[in-house]
C-alpha positions as CSV (number, residue, x, y, z in Angstrom):
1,X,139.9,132.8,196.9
2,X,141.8,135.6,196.2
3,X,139.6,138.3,196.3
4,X,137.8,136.6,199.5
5,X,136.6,139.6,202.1
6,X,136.3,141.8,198.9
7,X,132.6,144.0,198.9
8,X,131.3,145.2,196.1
9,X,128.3,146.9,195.4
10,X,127.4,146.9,191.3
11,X,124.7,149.4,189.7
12,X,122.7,147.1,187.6
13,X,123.3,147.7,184.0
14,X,123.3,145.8,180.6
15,X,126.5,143.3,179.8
16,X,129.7,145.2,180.8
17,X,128.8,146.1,184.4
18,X,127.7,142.5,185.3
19,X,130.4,140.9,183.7
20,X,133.1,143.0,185.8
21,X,131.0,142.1,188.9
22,X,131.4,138.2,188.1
23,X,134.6,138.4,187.6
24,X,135.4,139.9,190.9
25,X,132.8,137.4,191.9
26,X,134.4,134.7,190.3
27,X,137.3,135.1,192.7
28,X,135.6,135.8,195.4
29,X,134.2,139.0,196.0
30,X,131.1,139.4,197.2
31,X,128.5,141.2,195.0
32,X,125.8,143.2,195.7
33,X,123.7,144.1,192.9
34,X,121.4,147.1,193.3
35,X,118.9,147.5,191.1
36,X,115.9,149.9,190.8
37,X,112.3,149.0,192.0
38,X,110.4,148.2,189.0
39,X,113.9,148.0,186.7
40,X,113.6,145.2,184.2
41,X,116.9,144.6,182.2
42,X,116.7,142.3,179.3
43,X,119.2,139.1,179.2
44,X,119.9,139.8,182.6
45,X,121.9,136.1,182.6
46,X,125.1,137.5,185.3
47,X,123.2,137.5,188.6
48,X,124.8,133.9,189.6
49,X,126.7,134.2,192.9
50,X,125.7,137.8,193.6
51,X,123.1,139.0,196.4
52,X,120.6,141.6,195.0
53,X,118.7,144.4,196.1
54,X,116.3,146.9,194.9
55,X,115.6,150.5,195.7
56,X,114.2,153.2,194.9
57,X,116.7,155.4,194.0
58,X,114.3,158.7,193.1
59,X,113.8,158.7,196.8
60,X,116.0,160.1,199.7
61,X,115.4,157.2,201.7
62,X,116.7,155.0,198.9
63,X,119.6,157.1,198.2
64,X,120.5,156.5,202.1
65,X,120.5,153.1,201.6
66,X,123.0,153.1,199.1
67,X,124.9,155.6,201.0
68,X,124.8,152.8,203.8
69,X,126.1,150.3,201.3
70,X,128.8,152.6,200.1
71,X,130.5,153.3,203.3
72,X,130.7,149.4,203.8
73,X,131.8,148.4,200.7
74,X,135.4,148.5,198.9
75,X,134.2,148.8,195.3
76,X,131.4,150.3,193.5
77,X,130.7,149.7,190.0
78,X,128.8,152.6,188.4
79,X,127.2,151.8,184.8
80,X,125.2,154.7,184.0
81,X,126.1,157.8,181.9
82,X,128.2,160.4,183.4
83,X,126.0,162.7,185.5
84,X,123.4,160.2,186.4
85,X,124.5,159.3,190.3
86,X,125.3,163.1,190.5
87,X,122.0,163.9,189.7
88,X,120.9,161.5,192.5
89,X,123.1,162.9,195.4
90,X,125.9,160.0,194.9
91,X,128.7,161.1,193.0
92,X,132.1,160.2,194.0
93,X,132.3,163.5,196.3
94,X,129.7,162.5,198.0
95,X,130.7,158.7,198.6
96,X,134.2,158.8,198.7
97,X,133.8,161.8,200.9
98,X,132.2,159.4,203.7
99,X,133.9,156.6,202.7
100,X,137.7,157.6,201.6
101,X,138.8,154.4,200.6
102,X,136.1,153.1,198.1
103,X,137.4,152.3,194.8
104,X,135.0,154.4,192.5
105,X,134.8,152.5,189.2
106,X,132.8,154.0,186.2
107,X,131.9,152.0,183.3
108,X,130.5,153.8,180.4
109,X,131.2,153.8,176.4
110,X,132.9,157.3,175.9
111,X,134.6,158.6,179.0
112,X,133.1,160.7,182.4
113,X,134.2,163.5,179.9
114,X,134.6,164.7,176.3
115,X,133.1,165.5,173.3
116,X,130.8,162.1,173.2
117,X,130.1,161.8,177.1
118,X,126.4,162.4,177.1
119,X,126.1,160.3,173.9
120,X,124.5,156.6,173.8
121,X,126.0,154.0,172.1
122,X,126.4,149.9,171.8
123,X,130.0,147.6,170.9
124,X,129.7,148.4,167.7
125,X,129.6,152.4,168.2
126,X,132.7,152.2,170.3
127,X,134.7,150.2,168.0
128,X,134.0,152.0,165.2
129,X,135.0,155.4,167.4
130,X,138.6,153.6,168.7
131,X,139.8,152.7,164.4
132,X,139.2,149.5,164.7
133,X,136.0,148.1,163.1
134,X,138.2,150.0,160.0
135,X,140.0,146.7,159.8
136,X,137.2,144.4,159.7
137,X,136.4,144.5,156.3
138,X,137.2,142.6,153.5
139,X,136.8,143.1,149.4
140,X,135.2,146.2,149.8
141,X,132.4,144.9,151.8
142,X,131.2,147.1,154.9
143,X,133.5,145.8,158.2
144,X,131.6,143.6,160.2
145,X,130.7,143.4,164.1
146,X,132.6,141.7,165.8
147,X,129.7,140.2,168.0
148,X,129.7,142.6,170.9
149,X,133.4,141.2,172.8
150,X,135.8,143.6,172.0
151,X,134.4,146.9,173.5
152,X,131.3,145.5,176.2
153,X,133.5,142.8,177.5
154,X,137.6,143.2,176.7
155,X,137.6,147.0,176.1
156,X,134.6,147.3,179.3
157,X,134.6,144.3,181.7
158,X,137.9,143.6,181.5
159,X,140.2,146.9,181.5
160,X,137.1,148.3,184.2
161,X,138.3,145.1,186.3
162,X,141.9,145.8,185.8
163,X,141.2,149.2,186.9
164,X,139.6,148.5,190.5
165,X,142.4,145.8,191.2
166,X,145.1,148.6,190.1
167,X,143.1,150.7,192.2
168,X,142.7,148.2,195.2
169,X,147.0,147.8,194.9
170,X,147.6,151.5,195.3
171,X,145.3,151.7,198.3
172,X,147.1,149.3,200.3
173,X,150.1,152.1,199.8
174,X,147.8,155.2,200.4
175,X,145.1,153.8,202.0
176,X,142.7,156.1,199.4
177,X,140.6,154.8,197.3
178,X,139.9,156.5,193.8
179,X,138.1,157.3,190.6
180,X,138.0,154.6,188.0
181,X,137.3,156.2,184.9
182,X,136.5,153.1,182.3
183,X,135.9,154.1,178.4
184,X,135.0,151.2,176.3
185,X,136.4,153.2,173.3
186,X,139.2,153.7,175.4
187,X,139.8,150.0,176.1
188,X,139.5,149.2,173.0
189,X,142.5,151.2,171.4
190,X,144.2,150.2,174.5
191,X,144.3,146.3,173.7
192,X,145.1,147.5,170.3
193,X,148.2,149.0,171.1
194,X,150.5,146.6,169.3
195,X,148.4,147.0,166.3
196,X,148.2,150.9,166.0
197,X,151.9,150.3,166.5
198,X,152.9,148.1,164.0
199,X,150.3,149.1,161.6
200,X,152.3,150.1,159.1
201,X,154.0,146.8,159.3
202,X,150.2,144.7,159.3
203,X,148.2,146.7,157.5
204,X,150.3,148.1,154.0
205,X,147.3,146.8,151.9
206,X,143.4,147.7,152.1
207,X,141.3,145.8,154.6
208,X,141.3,142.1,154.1
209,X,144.5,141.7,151.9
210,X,147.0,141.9,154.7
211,X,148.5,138.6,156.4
212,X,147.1,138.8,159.6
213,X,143.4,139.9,158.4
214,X,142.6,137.0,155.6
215,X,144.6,138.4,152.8
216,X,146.9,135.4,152.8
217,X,146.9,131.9,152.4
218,X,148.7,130.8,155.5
219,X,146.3,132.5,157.4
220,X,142.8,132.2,156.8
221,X,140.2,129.7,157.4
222,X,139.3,127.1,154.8
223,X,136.0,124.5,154.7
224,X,135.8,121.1,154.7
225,X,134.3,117.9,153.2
226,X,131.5,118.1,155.9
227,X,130.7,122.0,155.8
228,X,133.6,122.2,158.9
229,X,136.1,124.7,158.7
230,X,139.6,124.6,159.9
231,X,141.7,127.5,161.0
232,X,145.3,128.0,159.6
233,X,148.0,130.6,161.3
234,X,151.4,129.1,159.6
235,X,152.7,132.7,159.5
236,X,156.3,131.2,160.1
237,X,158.2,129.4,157.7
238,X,159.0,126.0,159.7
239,X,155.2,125.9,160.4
240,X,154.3,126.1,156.8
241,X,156.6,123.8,155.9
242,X,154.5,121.1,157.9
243,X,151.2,122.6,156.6
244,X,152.3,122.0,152.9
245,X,153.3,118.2,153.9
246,X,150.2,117.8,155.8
247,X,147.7,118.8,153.0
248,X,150.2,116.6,150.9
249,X,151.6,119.7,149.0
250,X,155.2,121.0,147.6
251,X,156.6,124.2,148.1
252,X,156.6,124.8,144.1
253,X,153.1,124.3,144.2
254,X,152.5,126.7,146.9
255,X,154.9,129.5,147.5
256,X,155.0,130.9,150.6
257,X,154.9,134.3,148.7
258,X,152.0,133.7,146.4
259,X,148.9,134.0,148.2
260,X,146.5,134.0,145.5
261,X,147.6,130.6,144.2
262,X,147.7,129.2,147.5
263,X,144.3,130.4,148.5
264,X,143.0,128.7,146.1
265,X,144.8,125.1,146.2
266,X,144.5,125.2,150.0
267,X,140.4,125.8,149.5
268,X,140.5,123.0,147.1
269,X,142.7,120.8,149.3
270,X,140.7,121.0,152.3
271,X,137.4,119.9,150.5
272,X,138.8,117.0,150.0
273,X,138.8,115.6,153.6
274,X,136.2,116.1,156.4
275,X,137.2,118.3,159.6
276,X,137.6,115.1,161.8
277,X,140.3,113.9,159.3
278,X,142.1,116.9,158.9
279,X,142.3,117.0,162.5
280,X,143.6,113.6,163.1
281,X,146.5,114.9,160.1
282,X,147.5,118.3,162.1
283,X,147.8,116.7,165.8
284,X,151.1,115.0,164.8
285,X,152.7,117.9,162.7
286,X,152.9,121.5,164.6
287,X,151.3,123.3,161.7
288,X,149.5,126.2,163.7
289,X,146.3,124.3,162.3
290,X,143.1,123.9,164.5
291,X,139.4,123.4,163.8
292,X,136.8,126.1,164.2
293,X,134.9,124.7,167.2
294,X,131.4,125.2,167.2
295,X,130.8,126.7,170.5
296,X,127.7,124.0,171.3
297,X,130.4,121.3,171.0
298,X,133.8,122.8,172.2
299,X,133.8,121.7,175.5
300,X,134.4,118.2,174.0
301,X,137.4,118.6,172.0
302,X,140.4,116.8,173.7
303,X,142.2,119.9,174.4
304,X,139.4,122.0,175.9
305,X,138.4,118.7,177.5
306,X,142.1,117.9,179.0
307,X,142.4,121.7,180.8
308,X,138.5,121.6,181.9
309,X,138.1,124.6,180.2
310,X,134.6,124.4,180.3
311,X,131.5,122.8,182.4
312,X,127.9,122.6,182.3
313,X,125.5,124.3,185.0
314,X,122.5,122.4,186.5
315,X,120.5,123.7,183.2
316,X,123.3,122.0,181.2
317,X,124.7,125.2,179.1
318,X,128.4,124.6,178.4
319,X,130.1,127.9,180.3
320,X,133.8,128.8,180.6
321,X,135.6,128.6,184.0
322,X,137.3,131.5,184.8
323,X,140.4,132.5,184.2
324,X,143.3,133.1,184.4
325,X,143.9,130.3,187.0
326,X,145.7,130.7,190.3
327,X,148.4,127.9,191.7
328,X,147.1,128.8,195.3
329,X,143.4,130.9,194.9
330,X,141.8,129.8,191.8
331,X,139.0,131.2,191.1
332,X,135.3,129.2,191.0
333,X,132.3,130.4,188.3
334,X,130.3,132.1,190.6
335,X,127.3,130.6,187.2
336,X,127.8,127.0,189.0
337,X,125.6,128.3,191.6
338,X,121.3,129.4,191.1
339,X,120.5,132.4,189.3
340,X,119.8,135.4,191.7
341,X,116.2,137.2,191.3
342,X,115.8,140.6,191.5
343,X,115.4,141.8,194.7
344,X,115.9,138.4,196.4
345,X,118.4,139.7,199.3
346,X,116.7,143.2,199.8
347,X,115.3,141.8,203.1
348,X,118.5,140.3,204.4
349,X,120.6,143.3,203.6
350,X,118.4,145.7,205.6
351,X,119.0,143.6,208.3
352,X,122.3,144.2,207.6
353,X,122.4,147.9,207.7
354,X,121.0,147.8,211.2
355,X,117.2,148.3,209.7
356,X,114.6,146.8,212.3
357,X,111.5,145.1,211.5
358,X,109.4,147.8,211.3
359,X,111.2,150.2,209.4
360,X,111.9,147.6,206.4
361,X,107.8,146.8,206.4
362,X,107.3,150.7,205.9
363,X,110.0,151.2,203.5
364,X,108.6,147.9,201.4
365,X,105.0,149.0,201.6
366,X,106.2,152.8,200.4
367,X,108.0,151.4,197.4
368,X,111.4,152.9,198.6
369,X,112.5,148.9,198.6
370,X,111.3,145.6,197.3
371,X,111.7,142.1,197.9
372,X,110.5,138.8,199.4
373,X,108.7,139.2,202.5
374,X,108.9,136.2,205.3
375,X,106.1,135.4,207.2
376,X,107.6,136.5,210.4
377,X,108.9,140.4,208.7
């Protein structure tokens, strides 16, 4: 895969951090997950395909196992609040100082500096902060969250992982590694660059009333006979054309201007039918029409279904494969393989670090480590 050889050594933290280690994972990095004796993290569900260890990191003999790790690793993945692996003797000075090409990557919602650094926060804080919850709102109700994908996992996971591969290119020109410096506010604004561009193109009207936010006809979503929805993006002319003539409208009756009016035929039109029928309509007209897949079901839809866009694990939950996908080194979901318990690989990657027998037993019955114990230890 195309990250094959890769090392990376990921600070165990809620969603964002995980998610950038599986998808480094994903394409086949190897992940080592260090996680604090006695840490629990809730909806810890990204451990699939990563080894994990746990120390104690309040301890000096803890901090010189991660040291250890460090100066055999190519990544780390840092997701606590600025300060925190300073405090513990392994800031970036410290570990890139003994190991100069390490790509330093720090996840965190407000920056490793700034007015907001020390603050805590969730998605929905870091949204609002980068202008664009602003937009999701609609007839004057309060916007509303957008789950928690657009700053924990496109703004985080995602810019943090195009960060260390950025980072990774340059130091096969330098040979240095660097500081990744990953703001979730930040990432967010940053995959909103075409809107803060052409907002005064989008977004004329208040929030909800503008074509690309539900304010018009020929984009919006509309339910059906059987409590379905279907989702309609004819933004362009030709493509509205064939929406009118496959809801068996004129264009007198709905003018491609006069959203009001055609809000409320298409809501009346679309009753009439049941999503199943609609879709069998809109796959022979290129309308920009599509159902709203309910996500327990979309792995079955002929499109999804044609692309393998998703599988189901040994526990049969329907995941996505990863993407994008690679002519030569496709990636594999490291979540086909069992769940990794905390702690599983401490043992094993002792071993590794050149730590004999006796020296892991003392270190394990100290508390500076934990994990499964062999018979034989």
């Amino acid at each position: 895969m195309a990250l094959h050889n890769l090392r990376v050594i990921e600070m165990m933290g809620l969603a964002p951090g995980p998610l950038s280690g599986t998808i480094l994972a994903d394409f086949g990095a190897a992940v080592t997950v260090v996680q604090k004796v006695g840490q629990v993290v809730p909806a810890d569900t990204l451990s699939n395909g990563k080894r994990s260890i746990a120390i104690n990191l309040k301890s000096s003999d803890g901090v010189k196992i991660l040291k250890s790790l460090c100066n055999n690793a190519d990544v780390l993945i840092d997701t606590y609040r600025p300060g925190v692996m300073e405090k513990l003797g392994l800031g970036p000075e410290v570990i890139l100082n003994n190991n100069p090409k390490l790509i330093y990557s720090r996840l965190t919602g407000y920056g490793q500096n700034g007015y907001f650094m020390q603050k805590g926060g969730h998605d929905i804080n870091y949204v609002a902060m980068s202008g664009i919850l602003s937009l999701l709102k609609k007839d004057r109700i309060p916007p509303s969250p957008p789950l928690n994908l657009l700053a924990d996992f496109a703004g985080g996971s995602v810019i943090c992982v195009v960060g260390i591969l950025l980072a990774l290119l340059e130091r096969q020109r330098s040979g240095k590694g660097q500081v990744v410096d990953a703001s979730m506010t930040e990432g967010v604004a940053y995959i909103a660059s075409w809107i803060f561009k052409n907002q005064h193109l989008l977004w004329t009207m208040e929030s909800g009333s503008n074509f690309l936010d539900g304010g018009y006809h020929f984009y919006n979503t509309y339910e059906t006979k059987d409590t379905k929805y279907m989702a309609v993006g004819a933004i362009e002319p030709h493509f509205y054309s064939n929406l009118l003539k496959g809801l068996n409208l004129s264009q007198e009756e709905c003018p491609y201007i006069e959203k009001d009016i055609g809000k409320e035929k298409f809501k009346e039109v679309f009753l009439t039918k049941t999503q199943k029928e609609w879709c069998e309509i809109f796959d022979q007209l290129d309308a920009c029409v599509t159902p709203v897949l309910e996500m327990n079901s979309v792995d079955k839809h002929k499109c999804n279904k044609s692309r393998q866009i998703f599988f189901r694990n040994v526990d049969n939950i329907m995941l996505p494969n990863p993407a994008p996908r690679l002519s030569r080194t496709p990636g594999e979901s490291s979540n086909k393989l069992k769940a990794t318990e905390p702690g599983q690989h401490t043992i094993e990657i002792m071993k590794e670090l050149g730590y004999n027998n006796t020296k892991i037993k003392n270190l394990l019955e100290s508390g500076i480590i934990c994990g499964k114990v062999k018979s034989n230890l």
